[in-house]
Each structure stands twice: as structure tokens, then as C-alpha cells.
LOVEXBA-648913 format. One line per field, with one value per atom (N, C-alpha, C): chain; x, y, z; residue in one letter; residue number from 0; atom name. Coordinates in nm, 2 decimals, always signed. Layout:
<sites>
chaine <- c(A; ...) $
X <- c(X; ...) $
Y <- c(Y; ...) $
Z <- c(Z; ...) $
residu <- c(A; ...) $
num <- c(NUM; ...) $
atome <- c(CA; ...) $
</sites>
This chain:
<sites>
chaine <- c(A; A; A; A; A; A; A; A; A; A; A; A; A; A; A; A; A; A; A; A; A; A; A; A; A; A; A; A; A; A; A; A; A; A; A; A; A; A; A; A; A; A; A; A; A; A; A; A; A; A; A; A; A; A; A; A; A; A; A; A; A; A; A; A; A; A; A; A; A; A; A; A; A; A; A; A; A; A; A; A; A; A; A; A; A; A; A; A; A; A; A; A; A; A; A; A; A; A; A; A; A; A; A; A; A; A; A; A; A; A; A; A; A; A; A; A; A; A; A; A; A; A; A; A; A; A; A; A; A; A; A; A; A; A; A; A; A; A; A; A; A; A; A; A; A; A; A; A; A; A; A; A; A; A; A; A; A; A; A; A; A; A; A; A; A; A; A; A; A; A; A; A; A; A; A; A; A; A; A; A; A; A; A; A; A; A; A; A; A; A; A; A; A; A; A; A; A; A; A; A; A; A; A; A; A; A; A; A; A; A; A; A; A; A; A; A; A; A; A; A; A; A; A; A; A; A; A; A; A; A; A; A; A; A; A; A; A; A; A; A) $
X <- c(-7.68; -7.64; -7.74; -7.76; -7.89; -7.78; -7.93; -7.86; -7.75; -7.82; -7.76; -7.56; -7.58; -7.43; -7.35; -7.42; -7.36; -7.31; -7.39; -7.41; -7.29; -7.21; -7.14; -7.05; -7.00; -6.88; -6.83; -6.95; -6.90; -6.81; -6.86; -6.78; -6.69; -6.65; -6.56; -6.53; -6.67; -6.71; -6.77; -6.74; -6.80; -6.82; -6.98; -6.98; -6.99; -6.99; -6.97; -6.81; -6.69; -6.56; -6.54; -6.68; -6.68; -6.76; -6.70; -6.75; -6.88; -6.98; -7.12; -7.08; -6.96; -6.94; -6.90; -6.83; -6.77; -6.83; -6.96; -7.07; -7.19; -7.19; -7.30; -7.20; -7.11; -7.04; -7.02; -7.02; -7.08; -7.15; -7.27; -7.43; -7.46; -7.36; -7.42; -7.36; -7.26; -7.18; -7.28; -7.39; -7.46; -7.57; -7.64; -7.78; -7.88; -7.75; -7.82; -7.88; -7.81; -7.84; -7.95; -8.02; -8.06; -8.25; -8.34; -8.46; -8.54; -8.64; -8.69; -8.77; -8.81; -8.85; -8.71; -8.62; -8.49; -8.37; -8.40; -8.38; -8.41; -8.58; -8.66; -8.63; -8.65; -8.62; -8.50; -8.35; -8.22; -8.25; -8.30; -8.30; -8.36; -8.46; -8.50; -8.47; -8.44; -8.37; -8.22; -8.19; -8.02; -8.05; -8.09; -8.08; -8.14; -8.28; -8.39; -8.44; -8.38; -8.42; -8.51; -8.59; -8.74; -8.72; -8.82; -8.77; -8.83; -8.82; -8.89; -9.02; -9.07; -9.23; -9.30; -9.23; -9.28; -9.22; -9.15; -9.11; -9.26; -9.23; -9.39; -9.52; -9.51; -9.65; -9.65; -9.55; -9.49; -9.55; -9.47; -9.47; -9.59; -9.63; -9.82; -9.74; -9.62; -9.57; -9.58; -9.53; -9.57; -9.42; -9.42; -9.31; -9.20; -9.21; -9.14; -9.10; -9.17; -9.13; -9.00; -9.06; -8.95; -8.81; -8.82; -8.70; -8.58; -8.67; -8.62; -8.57; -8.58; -8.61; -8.46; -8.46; -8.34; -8.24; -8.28; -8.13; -8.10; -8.16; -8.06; -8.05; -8.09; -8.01; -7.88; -7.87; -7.76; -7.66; -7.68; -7.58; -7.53; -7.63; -7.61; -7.55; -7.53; -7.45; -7.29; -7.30; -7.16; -7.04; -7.17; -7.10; -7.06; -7.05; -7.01; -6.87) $
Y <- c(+0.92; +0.79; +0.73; +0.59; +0.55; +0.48; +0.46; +0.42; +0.32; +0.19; +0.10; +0.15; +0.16; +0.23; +0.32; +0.36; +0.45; +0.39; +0.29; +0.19; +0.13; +0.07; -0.01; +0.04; +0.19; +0.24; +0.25; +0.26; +0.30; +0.15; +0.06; -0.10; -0.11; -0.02; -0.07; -0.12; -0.17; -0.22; -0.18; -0.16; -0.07; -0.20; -0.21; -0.31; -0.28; -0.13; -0.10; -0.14; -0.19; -0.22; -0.40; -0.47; -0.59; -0.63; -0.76; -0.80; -0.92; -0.93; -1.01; -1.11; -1.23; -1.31; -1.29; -1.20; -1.20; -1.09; -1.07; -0.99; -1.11; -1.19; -1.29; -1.39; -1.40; -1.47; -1.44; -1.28; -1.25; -1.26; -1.22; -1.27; -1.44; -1.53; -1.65; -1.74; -1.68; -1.69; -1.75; -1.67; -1.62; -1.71; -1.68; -1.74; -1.84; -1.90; -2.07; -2.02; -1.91; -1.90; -1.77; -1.70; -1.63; -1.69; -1.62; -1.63; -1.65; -1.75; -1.79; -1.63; -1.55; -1.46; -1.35; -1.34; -1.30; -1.37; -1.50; -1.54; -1.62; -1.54; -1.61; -1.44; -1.34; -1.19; -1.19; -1.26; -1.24; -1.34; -1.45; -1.60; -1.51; -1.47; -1.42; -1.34; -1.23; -1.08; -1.11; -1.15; -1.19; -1.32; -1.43; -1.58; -1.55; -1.53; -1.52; -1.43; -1.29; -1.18; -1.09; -1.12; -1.08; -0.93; -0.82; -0.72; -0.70; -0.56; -0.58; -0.57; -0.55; -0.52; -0.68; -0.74; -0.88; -0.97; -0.97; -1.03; -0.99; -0.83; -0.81; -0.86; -0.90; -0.96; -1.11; -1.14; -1.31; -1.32; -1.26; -1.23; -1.19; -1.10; -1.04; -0.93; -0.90; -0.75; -0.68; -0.50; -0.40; -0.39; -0.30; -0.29; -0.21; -0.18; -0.06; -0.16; -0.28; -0.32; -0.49; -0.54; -0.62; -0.51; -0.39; -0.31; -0.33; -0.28; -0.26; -0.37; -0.50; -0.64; -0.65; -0.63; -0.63; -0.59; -0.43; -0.36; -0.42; -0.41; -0.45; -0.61; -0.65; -0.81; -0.82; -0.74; -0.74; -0.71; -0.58; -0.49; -0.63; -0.72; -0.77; -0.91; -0.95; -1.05; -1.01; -0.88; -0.79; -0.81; -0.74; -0.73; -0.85; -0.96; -1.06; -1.14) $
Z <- c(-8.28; -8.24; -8.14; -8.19; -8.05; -7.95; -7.80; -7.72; -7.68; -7.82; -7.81; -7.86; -7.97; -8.00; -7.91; -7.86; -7.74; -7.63; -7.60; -7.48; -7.46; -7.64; -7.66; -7.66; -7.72; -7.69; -7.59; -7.48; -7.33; -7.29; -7.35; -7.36; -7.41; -7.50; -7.54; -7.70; -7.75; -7.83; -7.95; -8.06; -8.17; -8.26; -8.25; -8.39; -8.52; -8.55; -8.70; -8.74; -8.64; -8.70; -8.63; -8.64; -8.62; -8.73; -8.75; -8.86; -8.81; -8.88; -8.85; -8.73; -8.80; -8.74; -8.62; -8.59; -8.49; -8.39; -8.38; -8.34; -8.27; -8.37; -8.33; -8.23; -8.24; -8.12; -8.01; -8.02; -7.90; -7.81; -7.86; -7.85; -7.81; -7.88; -7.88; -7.78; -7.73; -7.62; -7.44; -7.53; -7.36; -7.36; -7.49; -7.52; -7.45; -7.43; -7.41; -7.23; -7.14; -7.06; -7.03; -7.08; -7.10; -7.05; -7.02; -7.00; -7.17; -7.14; -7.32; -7.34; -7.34; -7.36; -7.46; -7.38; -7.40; -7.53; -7.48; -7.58; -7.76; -7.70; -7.83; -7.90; -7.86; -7.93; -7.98; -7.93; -7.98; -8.10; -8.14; -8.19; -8.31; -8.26; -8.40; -8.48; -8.38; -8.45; -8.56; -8.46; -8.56; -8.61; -8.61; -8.67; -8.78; -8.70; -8.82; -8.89; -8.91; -8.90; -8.94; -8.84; -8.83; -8.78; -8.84; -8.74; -8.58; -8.56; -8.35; -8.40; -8.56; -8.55; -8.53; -8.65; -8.64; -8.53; -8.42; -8.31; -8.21; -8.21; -8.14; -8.17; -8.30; -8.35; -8.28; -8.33; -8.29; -8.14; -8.06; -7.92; -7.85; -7.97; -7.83; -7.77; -7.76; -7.72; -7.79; -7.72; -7.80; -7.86; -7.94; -8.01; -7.89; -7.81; -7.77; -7.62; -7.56; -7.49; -7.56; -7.70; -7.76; -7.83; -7.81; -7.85; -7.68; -7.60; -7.48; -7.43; -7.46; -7.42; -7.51; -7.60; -7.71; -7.65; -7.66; -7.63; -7.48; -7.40; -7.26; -7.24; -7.33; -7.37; -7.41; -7.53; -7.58; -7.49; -7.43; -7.32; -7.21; -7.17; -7.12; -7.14; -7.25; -7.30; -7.36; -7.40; -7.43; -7.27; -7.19; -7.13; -6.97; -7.10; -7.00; -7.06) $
residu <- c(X; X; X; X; X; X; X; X; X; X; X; X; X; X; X; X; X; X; X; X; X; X; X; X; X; X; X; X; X; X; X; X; X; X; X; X; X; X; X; X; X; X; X; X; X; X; X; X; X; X; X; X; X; X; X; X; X; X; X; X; X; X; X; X; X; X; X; X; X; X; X; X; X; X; X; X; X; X; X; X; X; X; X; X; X; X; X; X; X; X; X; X; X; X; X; X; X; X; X; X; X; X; X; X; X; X; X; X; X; X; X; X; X; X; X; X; X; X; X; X; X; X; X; X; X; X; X; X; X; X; X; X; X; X; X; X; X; X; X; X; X; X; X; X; X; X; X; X; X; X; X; X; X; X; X; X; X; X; X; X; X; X; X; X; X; X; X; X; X; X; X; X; X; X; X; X; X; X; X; X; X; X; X; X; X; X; X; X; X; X; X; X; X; X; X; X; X; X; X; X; X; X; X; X; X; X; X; X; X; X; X; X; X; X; X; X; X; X; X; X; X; X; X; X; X; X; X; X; X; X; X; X; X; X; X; X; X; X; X; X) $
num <- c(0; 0; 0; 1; 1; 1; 2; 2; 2; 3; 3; 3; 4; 4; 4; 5; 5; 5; 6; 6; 6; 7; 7; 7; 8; 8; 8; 9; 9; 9; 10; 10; 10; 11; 11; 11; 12; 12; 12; 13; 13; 13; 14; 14; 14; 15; 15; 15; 16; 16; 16; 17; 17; 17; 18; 18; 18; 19; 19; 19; 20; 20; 20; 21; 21; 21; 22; 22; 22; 23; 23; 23; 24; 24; 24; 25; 25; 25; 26; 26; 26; 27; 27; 27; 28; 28; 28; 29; 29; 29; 30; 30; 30; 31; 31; 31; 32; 32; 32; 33; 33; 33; 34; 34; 34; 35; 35; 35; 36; 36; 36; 37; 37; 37; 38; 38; 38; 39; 39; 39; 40; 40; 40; 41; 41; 41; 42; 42; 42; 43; 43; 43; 44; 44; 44; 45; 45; 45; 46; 46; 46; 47; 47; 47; 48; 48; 48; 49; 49; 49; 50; 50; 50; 51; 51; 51; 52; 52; 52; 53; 53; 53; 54; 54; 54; 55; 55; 55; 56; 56; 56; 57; 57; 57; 58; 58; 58; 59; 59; 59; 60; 60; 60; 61; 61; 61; 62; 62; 62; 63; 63; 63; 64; 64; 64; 65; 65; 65; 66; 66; 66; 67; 67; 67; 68; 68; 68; 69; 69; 69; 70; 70; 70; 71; 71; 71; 72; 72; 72; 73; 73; 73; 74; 74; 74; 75; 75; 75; 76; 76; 76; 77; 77; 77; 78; 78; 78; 79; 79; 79) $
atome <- c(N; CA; C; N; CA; C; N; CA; C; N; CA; C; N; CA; C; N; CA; C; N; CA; C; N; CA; C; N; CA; C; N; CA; C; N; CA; C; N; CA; C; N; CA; C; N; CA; C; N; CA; C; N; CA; C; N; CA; C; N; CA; C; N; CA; C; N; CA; C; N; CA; C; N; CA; C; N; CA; C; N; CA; C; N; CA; C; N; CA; C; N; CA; C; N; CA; C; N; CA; C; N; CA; C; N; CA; C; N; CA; C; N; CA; C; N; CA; C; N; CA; C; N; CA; C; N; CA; C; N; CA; C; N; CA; C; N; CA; C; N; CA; C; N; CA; C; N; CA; C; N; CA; C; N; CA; C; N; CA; C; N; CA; C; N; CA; C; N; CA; C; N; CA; C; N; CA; C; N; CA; C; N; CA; C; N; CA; C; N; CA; C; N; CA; C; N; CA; C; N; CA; C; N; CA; C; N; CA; C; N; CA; C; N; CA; C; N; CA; C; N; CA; C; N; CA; C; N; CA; C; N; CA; C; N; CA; C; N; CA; C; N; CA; C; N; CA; C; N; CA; C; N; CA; C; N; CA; C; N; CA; C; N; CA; C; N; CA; C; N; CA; C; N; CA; C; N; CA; C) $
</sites>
């Protein structure tokens, strides 16, 4: 299990028994308030779905800091 799934159980929240739409509403809930860095990685990942390789490319980040950028975005929009 990765961290992010883990993360979310501890929430509460299992999105393998949520369905897309109601996952991205989540997420989209927060967005608009989010930093453009933060919110250009969510915009893409889920809207546009580019993976973290090509967000990194997009971005000029490494892959392993647009992952990290990701997951504790998400955690952080969940859990509001």
C-alpha cells in the first residue's frame, strides 16, 4: 500500500470505494485556493492527465519533488 492510500485511510477516506466523480470534488473543492505551483500539479494530474513524469518535465521539477507536491496536496485538500 503506498503512502498516499494509507494516508487516506487514516481519514477516513478510501478512494478505491469512491467513485471518480466524487473524488475530484474533493480535490476541486480547495483548488481555487491552493498556491499555482500546487495547483498547476493537481490541474494537470487529474484534469489533464499528464503523468508526475511529464508534470516534471512541464514544471522543470524532479520527479520525486512533483510526487511529493502531489501527495501532500491532496492530504491537504481531503482533509479540509
Amino acid at each position: 500500500m503506498n503512502g498516499t492510500t494509507a494516508d487516506l485511510e487514516e481519514l477516513g477516506i478510501s478512494p478505491g470505494n469512491m467513485e471518480k466523480e466524487n473524488w475530484l470534488d474533493y480535490l476541486a473543492e480547495g483548488i481555487d485556493d491552493l498556491p499555482t505551483t500546487e495547483r498547476v500539479i493537481i490541474s494537470l494530474f487529474y484534469y489533464e492527465n499528464l503523468t508526475i513524469e511529464e508534470i516534471a518535465l512541464v514544471l522543470e521539477l524532479s520527479e520525486s519533488e512533483v510526487s511529493k507536491i502531489h501527495h501532500d496536496t491532496v492530504l491537504e485538500l481531503l482533509k479540509r
